[in-house]
Each structure stands twice: as structure tokens, then as C-alpha cells.
C-alpha positions in Angstrom: 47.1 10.0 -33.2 49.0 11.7 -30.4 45.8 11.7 -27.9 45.8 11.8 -23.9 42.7 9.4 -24.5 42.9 5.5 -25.1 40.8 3.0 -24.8 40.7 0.6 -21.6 41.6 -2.3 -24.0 44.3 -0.7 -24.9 46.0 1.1 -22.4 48.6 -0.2 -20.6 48.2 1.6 -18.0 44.3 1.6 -17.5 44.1 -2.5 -18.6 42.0 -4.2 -15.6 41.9 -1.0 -13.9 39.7 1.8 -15.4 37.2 3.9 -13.0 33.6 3.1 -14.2 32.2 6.4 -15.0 28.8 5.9 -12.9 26.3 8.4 -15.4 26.5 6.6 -18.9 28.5 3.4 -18.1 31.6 4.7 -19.8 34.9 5.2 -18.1 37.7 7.6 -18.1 39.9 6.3 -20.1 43.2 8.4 -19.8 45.4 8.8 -17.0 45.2 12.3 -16.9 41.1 12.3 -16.6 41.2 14.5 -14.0 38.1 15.3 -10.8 35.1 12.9 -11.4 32.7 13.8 -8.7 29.6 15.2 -8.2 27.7 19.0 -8.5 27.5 19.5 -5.2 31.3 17.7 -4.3 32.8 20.6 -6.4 30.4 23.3 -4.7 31.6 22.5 -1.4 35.1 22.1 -2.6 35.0 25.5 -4.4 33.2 27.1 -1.5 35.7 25.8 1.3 38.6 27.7 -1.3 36.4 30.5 -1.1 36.3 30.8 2.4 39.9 30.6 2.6 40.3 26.6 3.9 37.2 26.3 5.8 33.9 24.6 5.5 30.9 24.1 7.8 32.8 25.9 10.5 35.8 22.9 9.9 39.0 24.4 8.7 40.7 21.8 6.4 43.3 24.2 4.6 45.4 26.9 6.3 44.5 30.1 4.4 48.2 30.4 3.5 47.3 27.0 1.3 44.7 28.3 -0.3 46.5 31.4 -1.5 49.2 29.4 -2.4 47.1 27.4 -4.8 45.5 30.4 -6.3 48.8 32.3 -7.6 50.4 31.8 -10.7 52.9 28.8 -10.8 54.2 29.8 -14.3 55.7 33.3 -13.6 56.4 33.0 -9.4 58.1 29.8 -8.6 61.3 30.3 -10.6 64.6 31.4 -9.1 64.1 34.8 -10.5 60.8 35.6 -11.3 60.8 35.0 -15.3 63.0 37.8 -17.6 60.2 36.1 -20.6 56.9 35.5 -19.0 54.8 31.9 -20.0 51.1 32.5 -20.1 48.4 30.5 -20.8 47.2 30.3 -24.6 49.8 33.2 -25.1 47.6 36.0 -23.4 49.7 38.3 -21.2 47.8 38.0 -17.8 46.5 34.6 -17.8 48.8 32.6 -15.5 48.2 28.8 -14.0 48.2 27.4 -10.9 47.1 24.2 -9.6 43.1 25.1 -9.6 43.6 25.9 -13.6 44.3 29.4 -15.0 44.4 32.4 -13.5 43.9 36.2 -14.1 46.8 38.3 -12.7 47.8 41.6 -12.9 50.3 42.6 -16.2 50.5 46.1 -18.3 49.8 44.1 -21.3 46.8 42.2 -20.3 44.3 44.7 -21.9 40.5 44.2 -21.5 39.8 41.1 -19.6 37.3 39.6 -21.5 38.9 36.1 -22.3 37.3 33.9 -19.4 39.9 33.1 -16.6 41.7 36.5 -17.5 40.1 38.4 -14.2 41.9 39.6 -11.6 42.3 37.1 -8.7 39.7 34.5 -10.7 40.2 30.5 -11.2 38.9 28.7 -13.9 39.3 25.1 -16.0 36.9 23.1 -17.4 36.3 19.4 -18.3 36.1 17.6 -21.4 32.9 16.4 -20.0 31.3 19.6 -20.3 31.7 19.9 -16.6 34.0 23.6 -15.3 34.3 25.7 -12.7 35.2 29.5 -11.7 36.0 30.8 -8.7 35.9 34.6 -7.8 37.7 35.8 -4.5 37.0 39.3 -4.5 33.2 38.4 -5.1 33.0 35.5 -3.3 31.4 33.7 -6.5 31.4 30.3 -7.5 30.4 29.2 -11.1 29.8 25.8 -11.6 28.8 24.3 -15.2 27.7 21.0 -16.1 26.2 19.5 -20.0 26.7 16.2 -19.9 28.1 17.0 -23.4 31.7 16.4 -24.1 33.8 19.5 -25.1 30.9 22.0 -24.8 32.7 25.0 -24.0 30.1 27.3 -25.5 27.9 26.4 -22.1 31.1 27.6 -19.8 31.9 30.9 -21.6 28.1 31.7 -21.4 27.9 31.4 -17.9 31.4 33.2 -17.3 31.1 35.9 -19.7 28.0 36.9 -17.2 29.8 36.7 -14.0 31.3 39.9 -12.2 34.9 41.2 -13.3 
């Protein structure tokens, strides 16, 4: 079928091993299931990015780390920045980094209405209805959680409403 997604029973990888999912009983059951954690885990993770690698008065990233994880890893890490620029979904001016895509700055990028396509903005969400944004020049975090899986409807409400 091509999927990430298998079940523990038949997994090789996950067999006698798979994280119980603690709401619902389930488990994730692919070894690319990405952050399971709670609302306020990813608010204090997203607000210790927005502060530049500190939380609670603790600095636990240099703020050369943070920026670092917030540029676009598809167009800047190459030996020569990219003759053909890769974007996400194919829109000019939505990069990716390792916090999810990214809005940066291109002459083709148009309106920025697509969510994750603002300047200096992080987004991704989760198949569990769970996503995030994060806003630097705003200082805004967005967190979203259903419960349902693939509800992106509930994320691009929320975002579509947040500052450019």
C-alpha cells in the first residue's frame, strides 16, 4: 500500500516495541511518528524557540541554534546555494527546516496566504490533529489540538487568523 503506517504486529521494526499512545490506548505505529507529548510540553518548547534558546530564565539553546533551526535547509545548505530552488508543495517561498516549513523571502512567492508561507514563520502539523506555528517577528505561538486524525481544516483556521 506504500504507507509510513504499519501495524505493531506487523512491523518489524516496532514488533515488542511500540510506544503506548497514553489518550486512546493506541500506539504509534510507524517509525516516523514523530513528537508525542503534551499541550503544554510543546508550549514551552515553542516558547523557549521563541525566546531565542531560553526558558524560565534557563538558556538551553545558543540563539545561533535556534536561528539555525529556523532557516531553510532546502535552498541554504548546498555548496552553492541551489541554481533550481526545491520548495515545499511546489510554492516558491515555502522552504523547510527541521521545525517544518518555512516562509522565506522569494520574488515569486506572491500573496502569502498558504499557511507556513509567512516571512520568518514555522509550521507542521500531526496526523493526530495536533500542529504548531511559530511567529518570530510577533512573538506568537499557535498551538492546535482535535484529537481527530488528519484534521487540517482545525490548523488552517487557527493560522489563517494569525498575524502575517
Amino acid at each position: 500500500c506504500g504507507s509510513t503506517y504499519s501495524s505493531t504486529e506487523t512491523s518489524a521494526f516496532l514488533q515488542g516495541s511500540a510506544s503506548r499512545v497514553i489518550q486512546g490506548g493506541g500506539c504509534v505505529c510507524s517509525v516516523a511518528g514523530g513528537l508525542v507529548s503534551t499541550l503544554r510540553d510543546y508550549s514551552r518548547l515553542g516558547q523557549m524557540l521563541l525566546n531565542d534558546g531560553e526558558l524560565d530564565g534557563v538558556r538551553l539553546l545558543r540563539p545561533e541554534s535556534v536561528r539555525l533551526l529556523a532557516r531553510d535547509w532546502l535552498n541554504d545548505y548546498t555548496p552553492e546555494r541551489r541554481r533550481q530552488p526545491l520548495w515545499v508543495w511546489n510554492t516558491p517561498g515555502i522552504g523547510f527546516s527541521p521545525l517544518g516549513q518555512i516562509g522565506v523571502d522569494h520574488p515569486e512567492a506572491g500573496v502569502r496566504r498558504v499557511v507556513g508561507s509567512a516571512l520568518q514563520t514555522v509550521h507542521w502539523g500531526g496526523a493526530g490533529g495536533s500542529g504548531y506555528m511559530l511567529n518570530w517577528p510577533h512573538k506568537l505561538l499557535v498551538l492546535t489540538y482535535t484529537g481527530c486524525a488528519f484534521d487540517t481544516e482545525t490548523q488552517r483556521t487557527m493560522w489563517r487568523h494569525a498575524p502575517p
